[in-house]
C-alpha positions in Angstrom: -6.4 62.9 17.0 -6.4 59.7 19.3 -9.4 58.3 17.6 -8.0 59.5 14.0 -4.6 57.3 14.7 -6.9 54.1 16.1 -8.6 54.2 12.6 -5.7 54.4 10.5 -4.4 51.7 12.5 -7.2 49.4 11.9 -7.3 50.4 7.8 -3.9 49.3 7.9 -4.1 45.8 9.8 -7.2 44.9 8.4 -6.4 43.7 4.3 -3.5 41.3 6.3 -5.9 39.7 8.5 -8.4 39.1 5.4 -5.5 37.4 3.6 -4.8 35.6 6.5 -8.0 33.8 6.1 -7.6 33.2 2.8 -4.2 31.6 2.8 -5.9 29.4 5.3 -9.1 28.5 3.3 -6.6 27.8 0.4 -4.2 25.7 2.2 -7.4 23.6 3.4 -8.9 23.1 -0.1 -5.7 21.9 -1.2 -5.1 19.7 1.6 -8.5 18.1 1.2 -8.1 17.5 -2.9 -4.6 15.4 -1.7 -6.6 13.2 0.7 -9.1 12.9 -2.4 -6.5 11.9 -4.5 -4.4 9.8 -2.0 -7.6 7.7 -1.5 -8.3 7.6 -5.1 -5.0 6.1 -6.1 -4.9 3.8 -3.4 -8.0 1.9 -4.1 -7.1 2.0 -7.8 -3.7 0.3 -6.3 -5.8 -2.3 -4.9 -8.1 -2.4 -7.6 -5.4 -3.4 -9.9 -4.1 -5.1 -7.2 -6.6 -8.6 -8.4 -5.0 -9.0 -11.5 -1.6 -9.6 -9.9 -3.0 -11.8 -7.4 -4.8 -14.0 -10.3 -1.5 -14.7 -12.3 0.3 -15.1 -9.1 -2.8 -17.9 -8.5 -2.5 -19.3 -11.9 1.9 -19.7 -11.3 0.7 -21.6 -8.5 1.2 -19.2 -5.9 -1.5 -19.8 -2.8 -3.8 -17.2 -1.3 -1.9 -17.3 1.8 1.4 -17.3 0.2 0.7 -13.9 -1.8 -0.7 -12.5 1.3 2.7 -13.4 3.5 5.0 -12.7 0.8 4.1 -9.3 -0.1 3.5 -8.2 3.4 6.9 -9.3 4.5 8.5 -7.4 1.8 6.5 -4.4 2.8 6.8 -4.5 6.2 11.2 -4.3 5.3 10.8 -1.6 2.8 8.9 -0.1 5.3 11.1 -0.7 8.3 13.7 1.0 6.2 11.9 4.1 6.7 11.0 4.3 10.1 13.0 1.9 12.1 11.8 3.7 15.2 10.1 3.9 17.4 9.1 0.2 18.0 6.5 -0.1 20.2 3.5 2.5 20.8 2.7 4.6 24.0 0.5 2.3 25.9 -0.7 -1.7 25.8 -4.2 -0.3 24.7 -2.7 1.4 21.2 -0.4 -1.8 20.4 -3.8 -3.6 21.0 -5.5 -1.6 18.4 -2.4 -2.0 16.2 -3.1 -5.4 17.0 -6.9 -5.0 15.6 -5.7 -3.1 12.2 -3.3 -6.1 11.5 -6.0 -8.4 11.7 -8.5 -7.0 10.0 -6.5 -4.9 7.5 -4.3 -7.6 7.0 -4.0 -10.9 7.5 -8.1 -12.0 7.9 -8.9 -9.6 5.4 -7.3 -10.3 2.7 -7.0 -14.1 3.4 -10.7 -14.4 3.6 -11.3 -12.4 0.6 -8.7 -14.8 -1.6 -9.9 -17.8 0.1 -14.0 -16.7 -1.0 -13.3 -16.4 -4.4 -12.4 -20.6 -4.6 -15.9 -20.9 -3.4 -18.2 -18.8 -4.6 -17.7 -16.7 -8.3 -15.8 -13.2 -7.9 -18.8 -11.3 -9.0 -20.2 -12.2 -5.7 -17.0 -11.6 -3.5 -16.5 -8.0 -5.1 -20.3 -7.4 -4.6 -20.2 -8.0 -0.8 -17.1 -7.0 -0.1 -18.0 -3.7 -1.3 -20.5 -3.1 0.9 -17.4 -2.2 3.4 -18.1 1.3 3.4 -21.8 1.1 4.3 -20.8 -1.2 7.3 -18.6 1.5 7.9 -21.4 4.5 8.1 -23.6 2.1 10.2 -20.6 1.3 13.0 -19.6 5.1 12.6 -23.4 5.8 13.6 -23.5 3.6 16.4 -20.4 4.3 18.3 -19.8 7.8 17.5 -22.8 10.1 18.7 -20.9 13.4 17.3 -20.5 12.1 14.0 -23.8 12.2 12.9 -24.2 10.3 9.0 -26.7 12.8 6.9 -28.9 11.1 4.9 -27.3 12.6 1.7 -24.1 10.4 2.5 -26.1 7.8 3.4 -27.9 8.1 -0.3 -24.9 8.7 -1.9 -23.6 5.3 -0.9 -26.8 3.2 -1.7 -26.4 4.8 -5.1 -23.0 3.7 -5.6 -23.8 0.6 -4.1 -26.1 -0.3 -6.9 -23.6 1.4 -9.4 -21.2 -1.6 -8.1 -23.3 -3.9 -8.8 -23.9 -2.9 -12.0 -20.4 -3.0 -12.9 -20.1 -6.9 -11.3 -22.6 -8.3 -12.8 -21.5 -6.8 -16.7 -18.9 -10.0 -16.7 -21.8 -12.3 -15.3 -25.6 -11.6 -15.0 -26.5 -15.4 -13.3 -25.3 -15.0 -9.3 -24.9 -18.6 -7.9 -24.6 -18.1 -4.0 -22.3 -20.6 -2.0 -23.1 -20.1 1.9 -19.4 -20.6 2.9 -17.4 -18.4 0.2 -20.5 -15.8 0.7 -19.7 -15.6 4.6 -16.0 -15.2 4.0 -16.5 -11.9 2.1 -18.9 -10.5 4.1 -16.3 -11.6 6.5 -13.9 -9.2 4.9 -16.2 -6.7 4.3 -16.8 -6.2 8.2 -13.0 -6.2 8.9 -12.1 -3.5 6.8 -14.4 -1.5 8.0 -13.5 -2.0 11.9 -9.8 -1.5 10.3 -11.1 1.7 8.9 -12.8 3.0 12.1 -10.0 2.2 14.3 -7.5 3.7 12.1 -8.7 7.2 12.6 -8.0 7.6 16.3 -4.5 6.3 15.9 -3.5 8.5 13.0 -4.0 11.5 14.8 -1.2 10.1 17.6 1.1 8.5 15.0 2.7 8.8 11.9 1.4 7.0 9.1 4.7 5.1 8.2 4.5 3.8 12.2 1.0 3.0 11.7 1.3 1.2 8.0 4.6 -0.6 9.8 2.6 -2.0 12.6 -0.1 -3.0 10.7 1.9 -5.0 8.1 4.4 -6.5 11.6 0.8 -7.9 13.3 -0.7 -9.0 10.1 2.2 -11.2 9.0 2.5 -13.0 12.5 -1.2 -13.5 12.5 -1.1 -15.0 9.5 1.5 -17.3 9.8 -0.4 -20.0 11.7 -2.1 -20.4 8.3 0.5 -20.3 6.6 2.2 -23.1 8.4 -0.7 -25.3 8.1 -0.2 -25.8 4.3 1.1 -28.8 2.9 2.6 -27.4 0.2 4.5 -24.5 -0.7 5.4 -22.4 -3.9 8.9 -23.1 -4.9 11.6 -20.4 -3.6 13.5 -20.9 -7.2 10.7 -20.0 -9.0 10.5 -16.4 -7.2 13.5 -14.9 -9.6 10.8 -15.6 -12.4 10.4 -12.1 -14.2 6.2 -12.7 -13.8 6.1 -13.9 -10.6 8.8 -11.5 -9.4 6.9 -8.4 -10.8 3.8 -9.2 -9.6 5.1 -9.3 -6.1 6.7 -6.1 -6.3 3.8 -4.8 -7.4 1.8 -6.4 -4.5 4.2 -5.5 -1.6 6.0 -2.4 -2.3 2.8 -0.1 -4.5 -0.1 -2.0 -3.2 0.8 -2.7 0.3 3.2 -0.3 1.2 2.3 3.3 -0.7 -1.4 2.4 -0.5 -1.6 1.8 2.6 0.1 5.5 3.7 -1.7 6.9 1.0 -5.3 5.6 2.8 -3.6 6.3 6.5 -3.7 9.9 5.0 -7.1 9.9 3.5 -8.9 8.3 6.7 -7.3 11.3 8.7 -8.1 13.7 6.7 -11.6 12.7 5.4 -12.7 10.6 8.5 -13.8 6.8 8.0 -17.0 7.3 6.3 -15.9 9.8 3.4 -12.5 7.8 2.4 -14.7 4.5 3.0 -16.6 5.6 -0.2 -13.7 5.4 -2.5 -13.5 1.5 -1.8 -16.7 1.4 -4.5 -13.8 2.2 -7.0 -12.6 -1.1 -6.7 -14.7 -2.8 -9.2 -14.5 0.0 -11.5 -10.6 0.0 -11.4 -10.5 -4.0 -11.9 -13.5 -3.7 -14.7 -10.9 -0.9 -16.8 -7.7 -3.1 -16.2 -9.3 -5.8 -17.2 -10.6 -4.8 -20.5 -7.2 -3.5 -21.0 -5.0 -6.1 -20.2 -7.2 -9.2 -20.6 -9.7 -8.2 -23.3 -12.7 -8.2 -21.6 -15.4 -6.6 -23.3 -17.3 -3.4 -21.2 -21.3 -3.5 -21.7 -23.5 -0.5 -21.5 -24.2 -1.7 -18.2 -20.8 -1.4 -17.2 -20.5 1.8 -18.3 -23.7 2.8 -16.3 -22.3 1.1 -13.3 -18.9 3.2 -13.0 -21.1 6.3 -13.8 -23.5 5.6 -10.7 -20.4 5.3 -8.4 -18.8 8.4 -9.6 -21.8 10.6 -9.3 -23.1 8.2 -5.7 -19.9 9.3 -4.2 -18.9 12.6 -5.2 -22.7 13.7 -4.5 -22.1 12.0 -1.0 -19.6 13.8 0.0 -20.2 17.6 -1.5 -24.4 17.3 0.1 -23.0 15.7 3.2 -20.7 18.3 4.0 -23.6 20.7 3.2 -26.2 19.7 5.5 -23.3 19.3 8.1 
């Protein structure tokens, strides 16, 4: 009878332990399509993010200037929303805060505006998208258990050439300039050290401590630069409903939301993985700007965006096989 009641027992326990598992499995598939998505619409943030910056060139707005301007009013929208606490656990992760304000902020994105008055911005985007191959290469070096499988590594040469593809459709003749050429690679080599320190840190802090740090240490290391100009953009002319909109636009969706958006992305996909989306760049700005400034899309264009969705997607689904 003893052995009768065990078995019922079991029959009984076992369909809720089954379901168990599956609310689990279903919880993670869903959480891993939001960290899809979340680095998805950042990078189209930041993709759209060049049209903004060229009108806010053209109103005579410096790269320096946009770069300080947005980040200050992110960095009090997001102070707003986590005031505390102010300073992290130890000297070595405000160090690293340090790090991700330099090369996710101010160096970053100052070297990228200042290459494109050198060199043309085919060959900026071009090198600056190679970001997430620097990224598998430092991943491989300095991380022994996070082995890169060749079917991620594949997948990113792919997309790679997909990006260049989707470059060169506005201009086929590439005319290299040493200095602006360094510059992006420059900022191609930050954001990837940016990306691989991030990952450590989000899984210690929340992402609106993290994004508020990032934005604090990238607006005082930018500020020597910003004090060495000569000139600056008139503070009358900020009420102006194009320049005003664009800097919204810049600080509060492209700075602020993308930024926890890709703090969510990196912990959840790892560095390598969310690093891939960054070849959506060109493929954001190529759409927007047929869109909003008429720019005609060739066939090779259209080939370009398709290599990049199918070098990333097949990345990530064969990677996470042969893992």
């Amino acid at each position: 009878m003893r052995i009768f009641a065990v078995a019922n027992n079991l029959k009984r326990h076992k369909p809720p332990i089954r379901m168990a598992y599956f609310n689990i499995d279903h919880r993670e598939s869903r959480s891993g399509v939001i960290y899809h998505l979340g680095a998805l619409l950042a990078v189209s943030a930041w993709g759209a993010s060049f049209i903004s910056t060229k009108v806010l060139l053209q109103c005579g707005m410096s790269a320096v200037e946009i770069y300080v301007y947005r980040f200050v009013l992110a960095y009090l929208c997001t102070f707003l929303f986590c005031p505390r606490p102010f300073v992290s656990n130890s000297w070595r992760d405000e160090l690293k805060f340090a790090l991700c304000g330099i090369c996710g902020g101010s160096v970053y994105f100052i070297a990228e505006n200042t290459a494109v008055t050198y060199t043309l911005v085919s060959n900026v985007s071009l090198l600056v998208s190679t970001s997430p191959l620097i990224t598998v290469v430092m991943v491989a070096l300095l991380y022994k258990s996070e082995r890169i499988s060749r079917a991620m590594m594949a997948g990113s040469l792919v997309a790679l050439v997909g990006v260049g593809c989707v470059i060169f459709n506005s201009s086929m003749n590439l005319q290299v300039n040493p200095l602006g050429d360094m510059l992006a690679l420059l900022a191609a080599l930050c954001w990837a050290v940016y990306s691989i320190v991030l990952r450590p840190l989000s899984t210690v802090y929340s992402s609106w401590f993290i994004i508020r740090k990032t934005f604090f240490y990238g607006i005082v290391t930018a500020l020597p630069f910003f004090f060495m100009e000569s000139e600056h953009f008139p503070m009358a002319r900020m009420l102006e409903t194009e320049v005003l909109f664009n800097l919204l636009f810049l600080g509060l969706f492209c700075s602020m939301i993308a930024y926890l958006l890709w703090g969510q992305a990196v912990k959840g996909l790892g560095a390598v993985t969310s690093g891939n989306y960054m070849y959506f760049c060109p493929v954001v700005t190529l759409v927007l700007s047929a869109v909003m400034l008429g720019e005609k899309i060739s066939l090779i264009g259209c080939v370009g965006c398709a290599l990049i969705l199918g070098g990333v997607i097949a990345g990530d689904r064969l990677g996470s096989r042969s893992r």
